[in-house]
C-alpha positions in Angstrom: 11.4 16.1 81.1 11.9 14.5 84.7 13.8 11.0 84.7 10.2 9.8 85.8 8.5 10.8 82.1 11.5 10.3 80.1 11.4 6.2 82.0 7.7 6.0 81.4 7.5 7.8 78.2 10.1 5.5 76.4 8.2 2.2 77.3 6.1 3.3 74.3 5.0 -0.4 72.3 4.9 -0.8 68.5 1.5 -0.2 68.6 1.3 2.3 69.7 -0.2 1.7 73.4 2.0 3.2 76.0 2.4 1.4 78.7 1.0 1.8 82.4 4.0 -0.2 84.3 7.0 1.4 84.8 9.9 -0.4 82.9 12.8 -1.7 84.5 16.3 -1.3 82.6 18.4 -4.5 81.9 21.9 -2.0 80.8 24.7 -2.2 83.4 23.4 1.1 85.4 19.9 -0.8 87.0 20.4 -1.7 90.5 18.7 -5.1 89.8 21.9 -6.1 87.6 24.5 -4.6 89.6 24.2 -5.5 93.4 20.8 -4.3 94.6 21.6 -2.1 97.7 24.8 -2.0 97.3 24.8 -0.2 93.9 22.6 2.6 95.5 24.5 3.9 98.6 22.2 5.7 101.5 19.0 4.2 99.3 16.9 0.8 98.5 16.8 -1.6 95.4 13.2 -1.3 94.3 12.0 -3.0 91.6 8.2 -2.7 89.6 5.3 -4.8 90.4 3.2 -5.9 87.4 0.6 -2.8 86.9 2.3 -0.5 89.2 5.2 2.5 88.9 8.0 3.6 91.4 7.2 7.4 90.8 10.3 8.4 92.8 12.5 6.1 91.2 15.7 7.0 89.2 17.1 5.0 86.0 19.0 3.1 88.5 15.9 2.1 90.2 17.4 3.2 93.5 14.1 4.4 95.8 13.6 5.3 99.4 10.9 2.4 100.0 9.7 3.9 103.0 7.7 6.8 101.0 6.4 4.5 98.3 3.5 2.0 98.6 4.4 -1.1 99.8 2.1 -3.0 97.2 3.7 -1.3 94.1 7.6 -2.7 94.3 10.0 -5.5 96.0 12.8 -4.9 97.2 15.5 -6.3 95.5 18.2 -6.1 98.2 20.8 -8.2 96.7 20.1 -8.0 93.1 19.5 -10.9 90.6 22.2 -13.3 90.5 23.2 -15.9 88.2 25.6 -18.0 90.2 26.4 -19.7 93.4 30.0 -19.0 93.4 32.3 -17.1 90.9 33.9 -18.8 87.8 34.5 -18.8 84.0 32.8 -16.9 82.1 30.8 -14.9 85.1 31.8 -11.1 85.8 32.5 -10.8 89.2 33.8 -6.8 89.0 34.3 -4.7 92.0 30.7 -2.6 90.6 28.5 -5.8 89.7 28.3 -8.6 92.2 26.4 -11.2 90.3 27.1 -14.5 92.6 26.7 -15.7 95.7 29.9 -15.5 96.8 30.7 -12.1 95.7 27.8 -10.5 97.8 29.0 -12.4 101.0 32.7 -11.4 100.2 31.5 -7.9 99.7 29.6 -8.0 103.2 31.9 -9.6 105.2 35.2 -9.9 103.4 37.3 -12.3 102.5 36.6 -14.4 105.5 33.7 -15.6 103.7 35.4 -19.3 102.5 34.1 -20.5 106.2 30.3 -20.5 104.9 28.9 -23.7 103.4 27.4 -22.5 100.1 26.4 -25.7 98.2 23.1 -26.6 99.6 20.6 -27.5 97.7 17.9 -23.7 99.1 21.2 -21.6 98.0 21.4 -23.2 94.2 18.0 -23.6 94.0 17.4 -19.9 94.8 20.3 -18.6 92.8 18.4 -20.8 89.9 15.3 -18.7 89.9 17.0 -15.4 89.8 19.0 -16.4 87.2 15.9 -17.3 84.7 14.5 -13.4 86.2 17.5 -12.0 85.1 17.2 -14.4 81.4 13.8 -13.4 81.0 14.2 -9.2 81.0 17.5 -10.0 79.3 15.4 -11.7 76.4 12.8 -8.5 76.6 15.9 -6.0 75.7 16.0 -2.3 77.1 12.6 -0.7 78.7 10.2 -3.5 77.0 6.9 -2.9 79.0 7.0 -6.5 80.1 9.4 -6.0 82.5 8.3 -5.8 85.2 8.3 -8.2 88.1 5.2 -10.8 89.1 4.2 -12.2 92.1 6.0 -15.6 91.1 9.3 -13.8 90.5 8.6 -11.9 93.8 8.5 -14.7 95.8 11.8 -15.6 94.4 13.8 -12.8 95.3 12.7 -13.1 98.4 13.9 -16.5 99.2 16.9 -15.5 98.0 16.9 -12.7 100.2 16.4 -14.7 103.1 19.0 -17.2 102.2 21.7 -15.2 101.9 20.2 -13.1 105.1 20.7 -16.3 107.0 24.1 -16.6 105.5 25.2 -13.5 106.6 23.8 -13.9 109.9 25.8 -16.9 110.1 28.7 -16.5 108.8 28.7 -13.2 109.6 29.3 -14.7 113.5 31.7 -17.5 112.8 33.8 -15.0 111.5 33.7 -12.5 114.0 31.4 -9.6 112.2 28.2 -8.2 112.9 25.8 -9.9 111.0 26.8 -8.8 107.7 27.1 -5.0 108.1 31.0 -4.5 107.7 32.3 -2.4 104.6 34.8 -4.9 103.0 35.7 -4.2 99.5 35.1 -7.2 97.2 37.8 -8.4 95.2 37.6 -9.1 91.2 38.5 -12.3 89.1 37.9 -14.2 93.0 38.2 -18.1 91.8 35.7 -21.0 93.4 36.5 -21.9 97.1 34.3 -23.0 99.9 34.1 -26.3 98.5 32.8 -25.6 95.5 33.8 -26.6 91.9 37.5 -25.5 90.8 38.7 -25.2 87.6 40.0 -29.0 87.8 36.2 -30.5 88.9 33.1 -31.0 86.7 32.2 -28.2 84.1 28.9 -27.3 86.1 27.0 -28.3 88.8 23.6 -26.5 87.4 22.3 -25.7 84.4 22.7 -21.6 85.6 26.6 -22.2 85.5 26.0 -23.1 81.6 23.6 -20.1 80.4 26.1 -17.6 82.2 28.9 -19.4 80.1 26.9 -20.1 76.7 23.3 -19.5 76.5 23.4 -22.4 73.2 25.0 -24.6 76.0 22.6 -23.8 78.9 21.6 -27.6 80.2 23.7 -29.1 82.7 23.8 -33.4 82.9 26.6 -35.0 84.6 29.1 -32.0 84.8 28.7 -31.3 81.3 26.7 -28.1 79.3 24.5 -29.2 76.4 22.8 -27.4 73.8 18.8 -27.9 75.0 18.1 -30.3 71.8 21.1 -32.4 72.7 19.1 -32.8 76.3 16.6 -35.4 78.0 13.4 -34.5 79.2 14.5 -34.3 82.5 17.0 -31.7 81.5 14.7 -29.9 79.3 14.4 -26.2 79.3 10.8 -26.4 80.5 11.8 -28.5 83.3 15.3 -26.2 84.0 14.0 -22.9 83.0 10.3 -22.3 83.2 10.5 -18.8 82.2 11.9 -19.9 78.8 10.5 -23.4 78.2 11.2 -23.6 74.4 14.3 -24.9 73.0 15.8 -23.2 69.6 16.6 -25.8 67.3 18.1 -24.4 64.3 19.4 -20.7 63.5 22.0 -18.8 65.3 20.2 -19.3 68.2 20.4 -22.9 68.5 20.0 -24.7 71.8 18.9 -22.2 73.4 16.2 -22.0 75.6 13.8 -19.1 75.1 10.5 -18.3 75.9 9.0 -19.6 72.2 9.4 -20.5 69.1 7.3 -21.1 66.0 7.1 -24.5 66.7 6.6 -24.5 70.1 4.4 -21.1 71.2 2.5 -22.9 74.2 3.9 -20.3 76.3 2.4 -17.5 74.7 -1.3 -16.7 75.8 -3.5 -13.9 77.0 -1.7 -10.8 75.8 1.0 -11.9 74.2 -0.4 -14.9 71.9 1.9 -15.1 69.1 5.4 -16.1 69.1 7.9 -13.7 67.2 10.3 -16.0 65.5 13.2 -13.5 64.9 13.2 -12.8 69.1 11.6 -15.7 70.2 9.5 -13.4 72.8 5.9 -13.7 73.1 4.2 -11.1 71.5 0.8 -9.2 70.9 -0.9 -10.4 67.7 -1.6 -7.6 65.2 -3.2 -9.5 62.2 -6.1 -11.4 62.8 -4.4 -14.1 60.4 -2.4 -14.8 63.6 -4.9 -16.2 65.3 -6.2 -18.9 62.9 -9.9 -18.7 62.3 -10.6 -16.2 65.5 -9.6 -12.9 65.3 -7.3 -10.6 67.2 -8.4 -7.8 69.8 -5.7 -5.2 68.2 -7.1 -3.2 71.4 -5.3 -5.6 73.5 -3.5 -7.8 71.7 -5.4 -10.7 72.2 -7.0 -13.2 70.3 -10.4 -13.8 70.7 -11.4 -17.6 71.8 -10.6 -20.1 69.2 -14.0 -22.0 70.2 -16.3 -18.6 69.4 -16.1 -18.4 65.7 -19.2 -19.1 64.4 -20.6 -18.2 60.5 -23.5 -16.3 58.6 -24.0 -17.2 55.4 -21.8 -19.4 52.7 -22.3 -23.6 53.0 -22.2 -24.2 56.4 -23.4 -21.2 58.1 -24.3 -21.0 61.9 -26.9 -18.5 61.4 -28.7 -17.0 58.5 -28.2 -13.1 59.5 -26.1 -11.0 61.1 -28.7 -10.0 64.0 -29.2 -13.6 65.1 -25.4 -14.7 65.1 -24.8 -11.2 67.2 -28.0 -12.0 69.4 -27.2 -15.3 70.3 -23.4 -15.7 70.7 -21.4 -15.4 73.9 -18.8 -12.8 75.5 -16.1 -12.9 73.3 -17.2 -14.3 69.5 -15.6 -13.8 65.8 -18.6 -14.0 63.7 -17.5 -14.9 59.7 -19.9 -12.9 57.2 -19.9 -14.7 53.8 -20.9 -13.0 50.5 -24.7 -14.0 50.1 -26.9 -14.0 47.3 -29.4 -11.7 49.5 -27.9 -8.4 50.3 -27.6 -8.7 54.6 -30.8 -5.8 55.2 -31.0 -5.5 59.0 -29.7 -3.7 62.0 -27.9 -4.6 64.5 -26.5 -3.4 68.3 -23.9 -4.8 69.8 -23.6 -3.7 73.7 -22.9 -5.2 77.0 -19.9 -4.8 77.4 -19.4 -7.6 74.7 -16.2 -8.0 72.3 -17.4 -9.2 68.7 -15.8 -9.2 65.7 -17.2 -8.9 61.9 -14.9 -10.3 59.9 -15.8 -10.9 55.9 -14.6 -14.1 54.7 -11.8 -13.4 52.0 -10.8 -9.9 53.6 -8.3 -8.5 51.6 -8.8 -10.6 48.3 -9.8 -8.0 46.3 -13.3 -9.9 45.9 -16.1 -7.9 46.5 -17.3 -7.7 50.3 -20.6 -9.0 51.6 -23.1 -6.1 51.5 -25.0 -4.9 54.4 -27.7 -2.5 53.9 -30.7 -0.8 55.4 -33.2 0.2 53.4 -36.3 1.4 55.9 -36.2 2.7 59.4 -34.1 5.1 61.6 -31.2 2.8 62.6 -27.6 2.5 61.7 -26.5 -0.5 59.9 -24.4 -1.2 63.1 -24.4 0.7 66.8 -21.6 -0.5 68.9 -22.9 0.7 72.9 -20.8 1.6 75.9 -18.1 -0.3 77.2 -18.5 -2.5 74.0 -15.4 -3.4 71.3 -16.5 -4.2 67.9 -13.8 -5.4 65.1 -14.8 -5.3 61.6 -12.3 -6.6 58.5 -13.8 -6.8 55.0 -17.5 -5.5 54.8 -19.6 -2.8 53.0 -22.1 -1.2 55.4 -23.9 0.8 52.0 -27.5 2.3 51.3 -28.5 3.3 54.8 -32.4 4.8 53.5 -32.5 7.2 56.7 -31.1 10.8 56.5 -31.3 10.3 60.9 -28.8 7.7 60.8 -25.1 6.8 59.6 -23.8 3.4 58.5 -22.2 3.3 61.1 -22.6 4.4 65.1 -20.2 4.2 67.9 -21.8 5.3 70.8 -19.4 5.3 74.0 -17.7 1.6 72.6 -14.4 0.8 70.8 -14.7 0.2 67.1 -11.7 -1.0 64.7 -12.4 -0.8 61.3 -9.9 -2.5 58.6 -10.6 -3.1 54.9 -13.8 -2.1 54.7 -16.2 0.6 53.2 -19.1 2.6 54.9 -19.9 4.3 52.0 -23.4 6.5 50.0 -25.4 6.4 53.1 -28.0 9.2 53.6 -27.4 9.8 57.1 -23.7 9.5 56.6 -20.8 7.0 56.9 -19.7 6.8 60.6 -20.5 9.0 63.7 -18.1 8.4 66.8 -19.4 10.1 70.1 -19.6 10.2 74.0 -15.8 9.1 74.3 -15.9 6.6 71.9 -12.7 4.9 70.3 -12.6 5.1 66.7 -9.8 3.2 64.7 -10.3 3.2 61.1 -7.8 1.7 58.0 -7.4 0.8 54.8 -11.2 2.1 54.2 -13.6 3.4 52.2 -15.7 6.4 54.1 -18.7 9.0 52.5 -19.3 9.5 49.1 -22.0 10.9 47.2 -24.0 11.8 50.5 -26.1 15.5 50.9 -25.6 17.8 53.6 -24.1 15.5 56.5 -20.5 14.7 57.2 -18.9 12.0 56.1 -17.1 11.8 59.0 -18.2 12.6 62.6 -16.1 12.8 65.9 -18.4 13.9 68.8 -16.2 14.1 71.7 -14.3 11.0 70.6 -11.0 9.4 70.0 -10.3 8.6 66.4 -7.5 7.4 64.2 -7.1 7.2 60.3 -4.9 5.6 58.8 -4.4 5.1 54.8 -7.6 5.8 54.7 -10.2 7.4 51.9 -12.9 10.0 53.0 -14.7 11.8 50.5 -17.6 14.3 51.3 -20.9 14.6 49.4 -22.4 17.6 48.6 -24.9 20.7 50.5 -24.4 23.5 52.8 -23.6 21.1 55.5 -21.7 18.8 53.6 -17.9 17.8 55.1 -15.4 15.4 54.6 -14.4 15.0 58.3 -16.0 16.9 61.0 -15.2 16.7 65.0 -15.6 18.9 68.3 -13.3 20.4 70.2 -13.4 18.1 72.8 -12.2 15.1 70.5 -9.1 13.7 69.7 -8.1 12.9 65.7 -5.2 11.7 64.2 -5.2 11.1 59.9 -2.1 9.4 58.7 -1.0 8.7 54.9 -5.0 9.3 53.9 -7.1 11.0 51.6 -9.7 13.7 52.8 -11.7 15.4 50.4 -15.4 17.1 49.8 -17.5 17.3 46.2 -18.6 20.5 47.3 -16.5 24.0 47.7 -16.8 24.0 51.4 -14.0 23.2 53.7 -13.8 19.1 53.8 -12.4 19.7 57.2 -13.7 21.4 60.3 -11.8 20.1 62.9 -9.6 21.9 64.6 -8.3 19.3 67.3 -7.4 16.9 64.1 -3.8 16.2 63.2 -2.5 15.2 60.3 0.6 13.7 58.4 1.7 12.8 55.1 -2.2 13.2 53.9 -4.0 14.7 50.6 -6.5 17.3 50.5 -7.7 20.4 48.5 -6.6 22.2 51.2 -3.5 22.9 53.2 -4.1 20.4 56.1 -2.0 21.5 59.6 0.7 18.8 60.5 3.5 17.2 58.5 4.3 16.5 54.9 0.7 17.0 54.1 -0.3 18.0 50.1 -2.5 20.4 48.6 -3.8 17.8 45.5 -6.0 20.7 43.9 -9.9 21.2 43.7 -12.9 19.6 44.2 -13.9 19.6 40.6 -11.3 16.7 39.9 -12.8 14.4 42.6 -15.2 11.9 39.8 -12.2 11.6 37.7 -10.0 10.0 40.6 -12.2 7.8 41.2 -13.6 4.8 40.0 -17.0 6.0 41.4 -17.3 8.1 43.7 -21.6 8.2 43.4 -21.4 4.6 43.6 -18.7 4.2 47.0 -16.0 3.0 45.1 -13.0 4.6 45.9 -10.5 2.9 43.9 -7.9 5.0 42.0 -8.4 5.7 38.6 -5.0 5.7 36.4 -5.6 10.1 36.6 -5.7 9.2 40.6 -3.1 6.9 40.7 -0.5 9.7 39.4 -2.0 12.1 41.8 -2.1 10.4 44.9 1.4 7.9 44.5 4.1 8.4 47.2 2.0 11.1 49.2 2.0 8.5 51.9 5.4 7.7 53.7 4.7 4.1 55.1 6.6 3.3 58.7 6.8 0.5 61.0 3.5 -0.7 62.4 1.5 1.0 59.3 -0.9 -2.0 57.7 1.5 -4.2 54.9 -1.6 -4.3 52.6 -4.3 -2.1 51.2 -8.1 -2.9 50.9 -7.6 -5.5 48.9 -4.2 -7.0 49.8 -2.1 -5.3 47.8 1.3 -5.4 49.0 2.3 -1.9 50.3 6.1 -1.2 50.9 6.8 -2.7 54.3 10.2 -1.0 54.6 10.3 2.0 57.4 10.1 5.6 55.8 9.5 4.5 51.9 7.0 6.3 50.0 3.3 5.1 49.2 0.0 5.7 48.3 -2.0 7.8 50.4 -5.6 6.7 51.1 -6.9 3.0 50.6 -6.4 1.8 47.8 -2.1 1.1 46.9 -2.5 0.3 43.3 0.5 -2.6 42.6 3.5 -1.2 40.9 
């Protein structure tokens, strides 16, 4: 692997997305943290633009800037510093200038003390490097959101230009040429220049403080404080924009960081949920997360908080699913309630819209609202190109039409969570014409002649923990897919009612899963023959795929459930939630 895959192949996120930025590196080897140009000889200090990679890069992030695109990097040519001039607590080693002064005693030598460095452009510049620095220092190692934006670009270059016109300066008074001489810079250097000594106030700015203590990082009257022990003139908002939140109790306390459970104004778009443990804004990944919207687990995003409108239940917006989809907006989260009158309709979402289905109660173990279609030629639900649907928590059952499945994703994104597309004619879901398919925790097939379960038409899908069971016929199949698709079945259950292969799909992969055959992949088990399918079931003819107690034995700790694998089943039953401990394969995680 070059150093170029191995950089952007390890900014991998937990789920699952790789990134498409470059990441930068906040150990001591990235020139940002150690100098800029200095740290890279004959060659530049380039650091990443948001959406954009420095292909020729090294870990160091040393490039040659003249054969990369100008709009992709910025040239970081003294590094992010933290300080105006070296003191306690700051690390002024020979290999990582990280002040002020140790760049211009490191240019021009020792001669440096004749340069006036307490200005108000030098400590205001030195300020917003210093919250850069804080804010990949909060991400950790090769996070994906570390890159640098426009904001932060603007910074580095006044810095630049300060300490350029320092140079330039001083450089003269002192007899060199502008900055350009090879003096070695001296370690454990103390304050001079007229700056602060060890006798004079503790700190001048509140950058001085983080360096020394981030739970001390507000400065007022010479002193550090904890943030909490701070004015709102002094607060971290007002000191460190980057990290406006301050940590009030745990062993991050006073701190300032970018959020906190209490205070998570900073995070938006993306990144809309605050994780409490890291205090970094992060993507959501339960819909729970985004109070009564839900969350885009495409993108991270929740959907607007004032699109949620209902169908069905005391108070609904609209009294079917085809008008609440017909006349919403963009971006809606549309709350199906269990109704008296089974939902009989169909209904196409396209334009490039983003809508989500969510059943209220998902994951109660309560029965879901039912959604049928009992004449005609059309799915249940057809989700067109350029289009993301979410569904959590319905039954799409009893499609009438052997022309049509449950459900149809036809060139759109579909997630799928907790839900079952089960004993339709036509067949539960087809995915083609480079569709995304996502599908867990669910209920897919049953009792269904001659049609797959299953089908992947030159298509992306994923399964995970979930149940697909194939009906019977000469065409019958559990899952099915071309060669031009792309499948991935984790911790589920694929099996067929009839002696034919449940799987024809030879792009598929698959990993701690259960069939009556041997599946290729990892970890994967041979559970027996088809014959046994009706009695691991509650009922199969009928779509319901819970365990029975002979299941239960058959199918417990098949799974192996990891990091970023849903907590609960299709009906909220807790699953493990520890990283590489056994569970149940397939939907249904009957409580121990």
């Amino acid at each position: 692997m070059t150093i170029d895959a191995h950089w952007l192949a390890s900014c991998a996120l937990a789920t699952g997305v790789v990134a498409t930025t470059a990441c930068l590196r906040t150990d001591a080897d990235h020139c940002m943290f150690t100098g800029g140009d200095v740290s890279c000889l004959d060659r530049a200090c380039g650091a990443v633009l948001e959406g954009h990679a420095l292909h020729s890069s090294d870990p160091m992030g040393c490039v040659d800037l003249e054969a990369e695109d100008p709009g992709t990097y910025v040239h970081v040519k003294y590094g992010l510093l933290l300080a105006v001039a070296s003191g306690e607590g700051v690390d002024s080693s020979e290999s990582r200038p990280r002040t002020v002064e140790d760049v211009l005693r490191l240019r021009i030598g020792d001669d440096f003390a004749e340069c006036e460095l307490d200005g108000d452009a030098v400590r205001e510049a030195v300020e917003g490097t210093a919250a850069i620095w804080r804010r990949l220092e909060h991400l950790g190692i090769r996070k994906s959101e570390a890159y640098l934006t426009s904001t932060e670009v603007q910074v580095i270059e006044t810095l630049a230009g300060v300490i350029d016109g320092l140079l330039e300066t001083c450089g003269s008074e002192v007899g060199t040429s502008g900055g350009t001489t090879d003096a070695t810079m001296s370690s454990g250097t103390s304050a001079t220049g007229g700056m602060s000594t060890a006798e004079g106030p503790e700190c001048t700015m509140s950058a001085d403080c983080w360096i020394k203590d981030p739970t001390q990082p507000i400065c007022v009257a010479g002193v550090c404080l904890p943030c909490y022990d701070a004015d709102d003139d002094a607060s971290c908002a007002m000191k460190y924009p980057e990290t406006p939140a301050c940590v009030v109790v745990g062993e991050d306390a006073g701190s300032c960081v970018q959020c906190t459970s209490d205070a998570p104004l900073a995070c938006t778009g993306a990144t809309p949920v605050c994780d409490g443990t890291t205090h970094i804004c992060v993507p959501c990944i339960a819909h729970e997360q985004c109070g009564d919207a839900a969350c885009n687990f495409f993108t991270g995003a929740c959907l607007p908080a004032n699109a949620v409108f209902h169908v069905g239940g005391n108070t609904p917006d609209y009294a079917d699913l085809a008008s609440a989809v017909a006349n919403t907006g963009k971006e809606v989260t549309i709350i199906v309630h269990v109704s008296p009158m089974t939902y009989n309709e169909s209904v196409t979402i396209d334009g490039g819209r983003v809508v989500a289905l969510l059943g209220a109660g998902a994951g109660s173990g309560n029965n879901p609202p039912r959604w049928v279609r009992s004449s005609g030629d059309a799915p249940q639900l057809t989700v067109g190109s350029d289009t993301t649907m979410l569904m959590d928590g319905l039954e799409l059952i009893g499609n009438a039409s052997s022309e049509a499945p449950g459900l149809l994703v036809d060139g759109g994104r579909a997630w799928i969570d907790r839900s079952r597309i089960v004993a339709n004619i036509g067949g539960g879901i087809v995915a083609e014409n480079n569709s995304e398919l996502v599908v867990r925790n669910s209920f897919v097939g049953g009792s269904i002649n001659g049609v797959p379960a299953l089908a992947i038409d030159g298509a992306t899908a994923t399964l995970t923990n979930t149940t697909v069971i194939g009906g019977l016929g000469v065409l019958a199949e559990a899952l099915s897919c071309t060669p031009e698709s792309t499948v991935t079945v984790t911790d589920s259950i694929i099996l067929l009612q009839s002696d034919n292969s449940p799987v024809t799909c030879d792009p598929a992969t698959f990993d701690h899963s259960a069939s009556e055959i041997g599946l290729p992949g990892s970890a994967n088990e041979n559970v027996g023959g088809f014959d046994d399918i009706s009695t691991w079931f509650v009922s199969v003819a009928m779509g319901d795929f819970h365990l029975s107690p002979t299941g239960t034995a058959v199918f417990a700790d098949l799974a192996r459930w990891t990091i970023g694998d849903p907590p609960t089943d299709i009906d909220g039953d807790l699953r493990p939630t520890t990283n590489d401990t056994p569970d149940f394969a397939g939907a249904d995680a009957i409580p121990r």
